[in-house]
C-alpha positions in Angstrom: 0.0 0.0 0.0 2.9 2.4 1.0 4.8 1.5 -2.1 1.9 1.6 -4.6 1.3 5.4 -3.0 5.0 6.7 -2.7 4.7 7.2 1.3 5.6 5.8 4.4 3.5 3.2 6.4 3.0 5.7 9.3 1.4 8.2 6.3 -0.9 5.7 5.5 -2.0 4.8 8.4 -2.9 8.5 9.0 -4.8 8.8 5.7 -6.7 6.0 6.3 -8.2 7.0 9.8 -8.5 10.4 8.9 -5.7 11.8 11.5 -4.3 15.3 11.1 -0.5 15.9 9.4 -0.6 15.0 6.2 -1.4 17.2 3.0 -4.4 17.1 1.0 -2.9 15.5 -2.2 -1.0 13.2 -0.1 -4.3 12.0 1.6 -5.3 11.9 -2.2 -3.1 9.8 -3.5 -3.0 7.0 -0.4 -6.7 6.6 -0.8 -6.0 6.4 -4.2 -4.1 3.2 -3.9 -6.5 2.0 -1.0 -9.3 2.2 -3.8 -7.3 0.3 -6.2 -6.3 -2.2 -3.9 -9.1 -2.8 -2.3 -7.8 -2.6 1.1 -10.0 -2.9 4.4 -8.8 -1.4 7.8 -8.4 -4.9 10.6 -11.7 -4.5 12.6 -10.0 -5.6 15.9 -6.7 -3.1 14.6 -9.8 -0.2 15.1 -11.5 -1.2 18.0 -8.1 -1.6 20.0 -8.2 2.5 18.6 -11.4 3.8 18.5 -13.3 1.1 21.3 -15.8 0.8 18.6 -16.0 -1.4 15.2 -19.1 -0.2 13.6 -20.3 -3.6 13.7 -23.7 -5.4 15.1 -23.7 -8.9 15.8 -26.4 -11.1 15.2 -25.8 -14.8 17.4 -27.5 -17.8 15.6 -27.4 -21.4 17.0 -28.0 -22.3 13.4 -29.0 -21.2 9.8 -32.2 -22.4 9.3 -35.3 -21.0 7.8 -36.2 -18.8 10.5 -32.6 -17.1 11.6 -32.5 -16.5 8.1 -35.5 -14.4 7.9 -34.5 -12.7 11.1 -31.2 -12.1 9.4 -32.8 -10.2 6.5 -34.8 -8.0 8.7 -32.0 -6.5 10.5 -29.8 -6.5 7.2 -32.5 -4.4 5.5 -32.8 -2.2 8.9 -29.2 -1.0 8.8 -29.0 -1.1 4.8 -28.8 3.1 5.1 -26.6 3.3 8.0 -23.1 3.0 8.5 -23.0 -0.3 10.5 -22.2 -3.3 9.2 -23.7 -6.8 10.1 -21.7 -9.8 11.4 -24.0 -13.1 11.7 -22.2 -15.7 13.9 -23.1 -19.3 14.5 -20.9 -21.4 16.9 -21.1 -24.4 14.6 -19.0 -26.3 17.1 -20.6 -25.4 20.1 -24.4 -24.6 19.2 -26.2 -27.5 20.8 -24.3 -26.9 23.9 -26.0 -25.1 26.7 -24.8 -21.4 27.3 -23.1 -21.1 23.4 -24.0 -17.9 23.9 -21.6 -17.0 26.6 -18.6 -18.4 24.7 -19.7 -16.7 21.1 -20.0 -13.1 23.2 -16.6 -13.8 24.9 -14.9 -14.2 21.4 -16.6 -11.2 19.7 -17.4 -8.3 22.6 -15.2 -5.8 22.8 -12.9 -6.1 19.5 -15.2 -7.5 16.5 -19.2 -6.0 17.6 -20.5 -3.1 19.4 -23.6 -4.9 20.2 -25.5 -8.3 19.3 -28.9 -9.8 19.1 -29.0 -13.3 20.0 -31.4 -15.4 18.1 -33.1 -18.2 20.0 -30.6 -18.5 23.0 -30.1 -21.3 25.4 -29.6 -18.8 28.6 -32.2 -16.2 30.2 -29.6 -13.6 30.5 -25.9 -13.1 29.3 -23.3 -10.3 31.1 -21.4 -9.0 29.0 -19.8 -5.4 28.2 -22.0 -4.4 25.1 -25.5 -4.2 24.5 -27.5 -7.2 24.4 -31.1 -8.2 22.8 -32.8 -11.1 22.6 -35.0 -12.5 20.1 -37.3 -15.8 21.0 -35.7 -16.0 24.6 -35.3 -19.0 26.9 -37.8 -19.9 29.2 -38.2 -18.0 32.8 -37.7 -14.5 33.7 -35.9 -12.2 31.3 -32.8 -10.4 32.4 -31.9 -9.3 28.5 -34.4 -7.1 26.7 -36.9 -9.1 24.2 -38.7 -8.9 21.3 -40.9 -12.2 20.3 -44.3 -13.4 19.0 -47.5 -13.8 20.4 -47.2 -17.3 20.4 -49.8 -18.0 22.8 -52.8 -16.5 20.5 -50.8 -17.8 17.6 -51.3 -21.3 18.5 -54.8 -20.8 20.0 -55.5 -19.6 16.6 -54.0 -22.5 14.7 -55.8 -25.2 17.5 -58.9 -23.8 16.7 -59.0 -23.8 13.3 -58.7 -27.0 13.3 -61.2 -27.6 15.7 -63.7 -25.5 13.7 -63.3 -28.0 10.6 -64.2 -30.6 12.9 -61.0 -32.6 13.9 -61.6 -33.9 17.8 -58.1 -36.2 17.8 -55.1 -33.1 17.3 -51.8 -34.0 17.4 -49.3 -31.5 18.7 -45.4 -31.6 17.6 -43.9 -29.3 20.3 -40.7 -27.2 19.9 -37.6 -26.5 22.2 -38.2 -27.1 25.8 -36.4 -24.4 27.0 -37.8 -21.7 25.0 -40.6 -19.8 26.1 -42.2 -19.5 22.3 -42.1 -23.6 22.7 -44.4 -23.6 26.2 -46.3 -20.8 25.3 -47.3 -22.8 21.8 -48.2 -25.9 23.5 -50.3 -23.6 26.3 -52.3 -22.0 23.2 -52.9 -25.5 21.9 -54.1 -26.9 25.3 -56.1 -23.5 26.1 -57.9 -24.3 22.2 -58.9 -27.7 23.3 -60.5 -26.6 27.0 -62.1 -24.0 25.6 -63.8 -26.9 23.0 -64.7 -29.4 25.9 -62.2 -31.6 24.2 -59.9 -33.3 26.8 -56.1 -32.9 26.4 -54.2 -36.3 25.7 -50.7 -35.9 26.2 -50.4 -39.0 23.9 -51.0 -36.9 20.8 -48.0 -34.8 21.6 -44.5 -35.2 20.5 -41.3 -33.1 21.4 -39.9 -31.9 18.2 -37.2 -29.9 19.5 -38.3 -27.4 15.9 -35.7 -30.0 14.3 -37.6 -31.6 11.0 -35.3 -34.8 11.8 -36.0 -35.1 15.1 -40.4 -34.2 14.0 -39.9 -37.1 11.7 -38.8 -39.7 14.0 -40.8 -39.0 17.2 -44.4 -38.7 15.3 -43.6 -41.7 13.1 -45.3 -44.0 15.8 -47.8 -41.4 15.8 -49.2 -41.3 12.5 -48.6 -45.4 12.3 -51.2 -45.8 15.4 -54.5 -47.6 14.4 -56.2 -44.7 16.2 -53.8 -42.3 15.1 -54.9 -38.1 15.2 -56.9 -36.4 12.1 -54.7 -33.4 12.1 -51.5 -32.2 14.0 -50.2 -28.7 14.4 -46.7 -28.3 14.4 -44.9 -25.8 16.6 -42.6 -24.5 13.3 -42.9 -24.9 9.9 -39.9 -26.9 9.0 -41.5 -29.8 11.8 -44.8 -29.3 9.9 -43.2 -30.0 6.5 -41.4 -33.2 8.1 -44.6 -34.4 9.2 -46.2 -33.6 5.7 -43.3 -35.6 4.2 -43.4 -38.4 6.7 -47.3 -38.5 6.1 -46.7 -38.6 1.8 -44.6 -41.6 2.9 -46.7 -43.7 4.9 -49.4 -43.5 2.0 -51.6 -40.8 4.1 -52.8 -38.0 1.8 -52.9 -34.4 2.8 -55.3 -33.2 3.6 -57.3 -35.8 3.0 -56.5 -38.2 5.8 -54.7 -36.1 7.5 -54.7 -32.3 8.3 -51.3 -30.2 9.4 -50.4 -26.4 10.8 -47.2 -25.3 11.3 -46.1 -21.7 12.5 -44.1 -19.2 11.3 -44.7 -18.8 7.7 -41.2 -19.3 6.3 -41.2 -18.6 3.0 -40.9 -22.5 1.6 -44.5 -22.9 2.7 -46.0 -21.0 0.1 -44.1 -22.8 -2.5 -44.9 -26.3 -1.6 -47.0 -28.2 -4.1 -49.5 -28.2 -1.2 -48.6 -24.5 0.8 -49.0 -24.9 4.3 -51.4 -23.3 6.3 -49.7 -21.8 8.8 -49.6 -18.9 12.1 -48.1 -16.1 10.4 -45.1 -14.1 12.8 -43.2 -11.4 11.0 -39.8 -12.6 11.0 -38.2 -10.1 9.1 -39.8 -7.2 11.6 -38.7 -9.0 14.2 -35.2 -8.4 13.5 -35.8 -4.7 12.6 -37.8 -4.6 16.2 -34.5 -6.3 17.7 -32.2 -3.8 16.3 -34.1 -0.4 16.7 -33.8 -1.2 20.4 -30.1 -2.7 20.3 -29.8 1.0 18.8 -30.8 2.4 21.4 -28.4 0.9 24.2 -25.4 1.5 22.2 -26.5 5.5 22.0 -26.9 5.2 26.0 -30.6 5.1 26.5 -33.4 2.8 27.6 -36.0 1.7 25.3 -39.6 2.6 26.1 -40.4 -0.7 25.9 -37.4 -3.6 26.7 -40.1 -6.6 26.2 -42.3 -6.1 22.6 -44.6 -8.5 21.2 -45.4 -8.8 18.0 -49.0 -10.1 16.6 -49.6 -13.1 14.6 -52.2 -14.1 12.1 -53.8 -17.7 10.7 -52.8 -18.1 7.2 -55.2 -20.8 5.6 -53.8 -22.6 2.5 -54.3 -26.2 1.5 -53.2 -28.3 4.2 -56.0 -28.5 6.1 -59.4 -29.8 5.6 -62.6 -31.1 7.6 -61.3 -34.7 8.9 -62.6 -38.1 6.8 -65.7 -39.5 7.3 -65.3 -42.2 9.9 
């Protein structure tokens, strides 16, 4: 870089961060070269400088349909700003309790000025930048949140089901730590009381929201002689695991068998039967995450540290009054 602009190293590093003591033409002329060479300052070189990277963090056990969309959301929120986005999954780590903790202790402080934590494992996280959490663990929250209403999500889902006249509901349940998970199987249950139909904790499977782990545990579900008329997933990708499981055991859908999932990724539209589904706005959810992570790094306190964001039943072509008999 030095060579290709006819100065010293200790110019260019003074070009490049904009430092006084150094002429105009000069200045020129280094970010001349920096142009052509398409050099990039070190982030942790700046940090160690400036305390600050210009960088937001967004924690991710895994990429799957929904971090993805979450992703998007907060990429699109920061699209006219100066920040840039980091999205970090400890791949080695991720089904490890507290993979949070370790991913913050790596990044804070010389790669992010802030994160949002997708999905996390713990109900709160020290550490010395600003923290949000999206979908948060189960118990009290000590990080601020933004999530779903999952409760009148699934109340929804349960009860359109109920209105098509299915009596036997299955229910593929999501992580048990999460608090989206518990309050998805509470709107399910709350659906069924308020029907006069009793809950049967044999119709219910733990998913984990993993398809693989959907597809083996409601395998012996859908096999059963008296097996249920419909299920609702807790996620969409478990919903389309059941679907496929369902395709495989002969059962048409939804014919034989009617299925809900939640979230409304964007693969169950374009299935060659779309999914109905509980609509939550992914994409906002991140932009919701952010505009308060925004607001701890400038020093403030949100209005609001816990937001909840409405859901809606999106009917498509998965469900269906169950067969006669």
């Amino acid at each position: 870089m030095a060579r290709e602009a006819g100065v010293s190293v200790a110019t260019v590093s003074k070009a490049v961060n904009g430092r006084y003591g150094i002429a105009a033409d000069t200045a020129r002329r280094v970010m001349d070269a920096v142009e052509k060479l398409g050099y990039a300052s070190s982030l942790v070189a700046s940090s160690m400088r400036s305390r600050h990277t210009g960088v937001i963090g967004v924690l991710v056990a895994d990429f799957e349909p929904f971090s993805a969309e979450i992703l998007k959301g907060v990429g699109a929120a920061l699209h006219d700003s100066e920040l840039d986005l980091l999205a970090y999954s400890g791949s080695r780590q991720r089904d490890s309790e507290g993979w949070e903790r370790r991913s913050l202790s790596r990044l804070s402080g010389t790669l992010i000025d802030g994160a949002i934590m997708v999905t996390p494992t713990v109900v709160g996280a020290s550490s010395d930048i600003p923290i949000v959490a999206i979908d948060p663990h189960t118990g009290r929250a000590d990080l601020p949140t933004v999530e779903s209403d999952n409760f009148g999500g699934a109340l929804q889902a349960t009860r359109h089901l109920i209105q098509l006249g299915h009596r036997r509901i299955g229910f593929v349940a999501g992580r048990p730590d999460l608090r989206s998970s518990s309050l998805r199987e509470a709107g399910y249950r709350q659906a069924l009381s308020d029907a006069g139909i009793a809950f049967d904790p044999a119709l219910v499977r733990v998913g984990r929201y993993e398809p693989d782990a959907a597809r083996e545990r409601t395998g012996s579900l859908l096999a059963s002689a008296d097996r249920p008329t419909a299920v609702f997933a807790a996620n969409d990708i478990s919903a389309i695991a059941v679907h496929e499981l369902a395709t495989s055991l002969g059962l048409s859908v939804p014919r034989d068998l009617s299925i809900v999932g939640f979230d409304d990724v964007p693969e169950a539209a374009r299935r060659a039967v779309p999914l109905t589904t509980v609509r939550q706005s992914m994409q906002r959810l991140g932009e919701e995450a952010l505009s308060m992570l925004l607001t701890l790094m400038d020093g403030h306190t949100p209005e609001n540290t816990h937001i909840r964001l409405p859901t809606a039943l999106v009917v498509r072509a998965t469900t269906a009054p169950p067969p006669e008999g």
